[in-house]
DRENTOR-385961 format. One record per residue (C-alpha): residue number from 1; residue in three letters; x, y, z. Coordinates in steps of 0.5 Angstrom, whole numbers, plus 500, padded with zeros to 3 digits. Layout:
! residues N
> NUM  ALA  X  Y  Z
...
! end
This chain:
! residues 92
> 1  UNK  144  105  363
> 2  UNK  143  100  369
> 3  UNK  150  101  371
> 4  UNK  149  108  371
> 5  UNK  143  108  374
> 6  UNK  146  103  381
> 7  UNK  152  108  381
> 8  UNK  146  114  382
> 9  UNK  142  110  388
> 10  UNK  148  108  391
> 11  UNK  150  114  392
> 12  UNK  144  117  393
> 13  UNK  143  111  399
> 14  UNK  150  113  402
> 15  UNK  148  120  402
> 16  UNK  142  120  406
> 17  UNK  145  114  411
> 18  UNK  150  119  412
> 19  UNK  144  125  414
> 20  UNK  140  121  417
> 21  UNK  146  117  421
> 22  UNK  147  125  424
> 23  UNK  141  126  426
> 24  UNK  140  120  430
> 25  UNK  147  120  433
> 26  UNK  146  128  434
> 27  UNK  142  130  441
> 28  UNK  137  134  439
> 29  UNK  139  141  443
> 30  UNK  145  140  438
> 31  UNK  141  139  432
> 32  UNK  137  145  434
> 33  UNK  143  149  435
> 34  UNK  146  148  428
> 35  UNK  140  153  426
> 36  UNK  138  147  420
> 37  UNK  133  144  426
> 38  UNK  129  151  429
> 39  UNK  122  148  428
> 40  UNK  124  142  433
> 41  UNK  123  147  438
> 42  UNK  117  148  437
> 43  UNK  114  140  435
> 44  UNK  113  135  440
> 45  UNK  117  127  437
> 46  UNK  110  124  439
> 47  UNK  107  129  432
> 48  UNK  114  128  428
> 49  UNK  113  121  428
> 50  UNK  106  122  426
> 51  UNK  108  124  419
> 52  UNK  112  119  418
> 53  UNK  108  113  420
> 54  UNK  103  118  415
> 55  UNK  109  116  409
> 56  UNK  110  109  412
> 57  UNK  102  107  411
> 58  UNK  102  112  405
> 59  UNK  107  108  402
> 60  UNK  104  101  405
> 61  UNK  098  102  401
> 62  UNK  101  104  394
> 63  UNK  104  098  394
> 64  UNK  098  093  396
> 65  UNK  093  096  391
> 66  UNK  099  096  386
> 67  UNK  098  089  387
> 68  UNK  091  087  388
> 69  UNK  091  085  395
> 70  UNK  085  088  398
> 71  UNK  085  084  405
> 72  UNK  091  088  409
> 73  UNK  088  093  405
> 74  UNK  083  096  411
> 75  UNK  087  095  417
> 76  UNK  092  100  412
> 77  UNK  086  104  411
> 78  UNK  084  104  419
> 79  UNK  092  105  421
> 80  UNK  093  111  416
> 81  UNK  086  115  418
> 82  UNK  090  114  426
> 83  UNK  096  117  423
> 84  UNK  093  123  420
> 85  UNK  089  124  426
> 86  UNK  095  124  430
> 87  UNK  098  129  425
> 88  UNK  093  133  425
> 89  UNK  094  135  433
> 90  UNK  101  136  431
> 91  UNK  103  144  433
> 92  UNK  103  149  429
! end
């Protein structure tokens, strides 16, 4: 079952470095035009960042109480509460 289980994440991981790798390359009006990407017309980069550093900081703050570390746990907090208000501005 765990090599199975490595074969599964290994092809996960090459299937999304594969996806995400085109859409770094790719400009973003070539993105749009694909049709898969419409709403990159209607949103900032500034607002699509936001989120990711919502699910970055997310992420972060899972992990510190997971593992009982209350100290970098405020500036998480404080950080994540910037993200969120910077993904609230995000159009729409």
């Amino acid at each position: 079952m765990n090599i199975a289980l490595w074969i599964a994440q290994g092809v996960l991981a090459l299937v999304y470095l594969a996806a995400g790798g085109l859409m770094v390359v790719r400009p973003r009006e070539e993105l749009v035009a694909s049709g898969n990407f419409d709403w990159m017309e209607d949103s900032s980069d500034a607002g699509v960042k936001a989120v990711g550093l919502v699910v970055v900081q997310i992420g972060a703050l899972r992990v510190h109480l997971a593992r009982d570390e209350r100290r970098p746990l405020r500036a998480n907090v404080v950080l994540l509460l910037a993200a969120f208000a910077a993904a609230a501005r995000f159009p729409g």
